[in-house]
C-alpha positions in Angstrom: 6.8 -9.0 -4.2 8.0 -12.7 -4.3 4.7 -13.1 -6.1 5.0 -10.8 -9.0 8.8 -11.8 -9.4 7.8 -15.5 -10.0 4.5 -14.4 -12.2 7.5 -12.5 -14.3 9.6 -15.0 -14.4 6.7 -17.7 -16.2 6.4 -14.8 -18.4 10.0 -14.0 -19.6 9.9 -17.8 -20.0 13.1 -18.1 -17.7 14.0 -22.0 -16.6 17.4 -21.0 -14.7 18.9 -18.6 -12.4 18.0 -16.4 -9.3 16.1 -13.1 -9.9 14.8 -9.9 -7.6 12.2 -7.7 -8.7 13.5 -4.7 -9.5 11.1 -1.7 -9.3 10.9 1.6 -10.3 9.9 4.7 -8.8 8.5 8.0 -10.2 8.3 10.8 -8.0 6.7 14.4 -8.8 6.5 17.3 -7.0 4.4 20.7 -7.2 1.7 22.5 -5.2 -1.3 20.3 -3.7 -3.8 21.1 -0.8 -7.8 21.3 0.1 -8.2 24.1 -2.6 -6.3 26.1 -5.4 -6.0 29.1 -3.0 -4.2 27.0 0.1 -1.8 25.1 -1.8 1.0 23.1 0.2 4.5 21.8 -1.5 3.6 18.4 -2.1 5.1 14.9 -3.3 3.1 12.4 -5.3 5.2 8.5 -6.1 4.1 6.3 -8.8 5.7 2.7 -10.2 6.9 3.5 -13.5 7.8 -0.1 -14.6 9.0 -3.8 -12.7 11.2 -6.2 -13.8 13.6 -8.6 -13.1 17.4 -8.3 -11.9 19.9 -11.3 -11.9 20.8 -11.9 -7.9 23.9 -14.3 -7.2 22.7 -13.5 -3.3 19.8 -14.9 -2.5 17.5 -12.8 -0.7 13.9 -12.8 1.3 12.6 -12.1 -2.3 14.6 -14.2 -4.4 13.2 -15.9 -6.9 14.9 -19.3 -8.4 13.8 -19.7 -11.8 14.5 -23.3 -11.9 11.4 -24.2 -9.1 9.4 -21.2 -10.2 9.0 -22.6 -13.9 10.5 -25.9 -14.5 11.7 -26.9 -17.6 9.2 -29.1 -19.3 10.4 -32.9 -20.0 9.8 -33.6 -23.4 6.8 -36.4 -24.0 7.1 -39.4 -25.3 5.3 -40.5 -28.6 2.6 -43.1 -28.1 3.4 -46.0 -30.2 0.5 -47.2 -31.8 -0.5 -50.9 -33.2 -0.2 -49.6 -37.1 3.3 -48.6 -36.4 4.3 -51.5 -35.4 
């Protein structure tokens, strides 16, 4: 989970601030078994979407955006002979 929250937060492009995943669920219910004549009430879950939530409490699965994706220092030109 850690994982995917620091994989998301490269993505989003995020350089500050401390972020959960935040997951959701989608649950569906209905008649399953062996065979259409037996069913059985059943319950099937599925992850509709993740994302990221803003945390001021840092958690086991917190992620800080500033050591998961450092800002980039900017470079310096290369001076050359000609400009001189």
């Amino acid at each position: 989970m850690r994982d995917l929250a620091a994989v998301l937060v490269k993505h989003y492009g995020l350089t500050e601030g401390t972020y959960d995943l935040m997951v959701e669920f989608q649950i569906g219910t209905g008649p399953v078994g062996p065979d259409k004549d037996n069913p059985l009430p059943g319950v099937t879950t599925g992850v509709s979407r993740v994302g990221l939530i803003p945390t001021a409490k840092a958690g086991p699965n917190t992620v800080d955006a500033s050591l998961a994706n450092p800002r980039k220092k900017p470079r310096k030109k290369a001076v050359t002979k000609a400009a001189l």
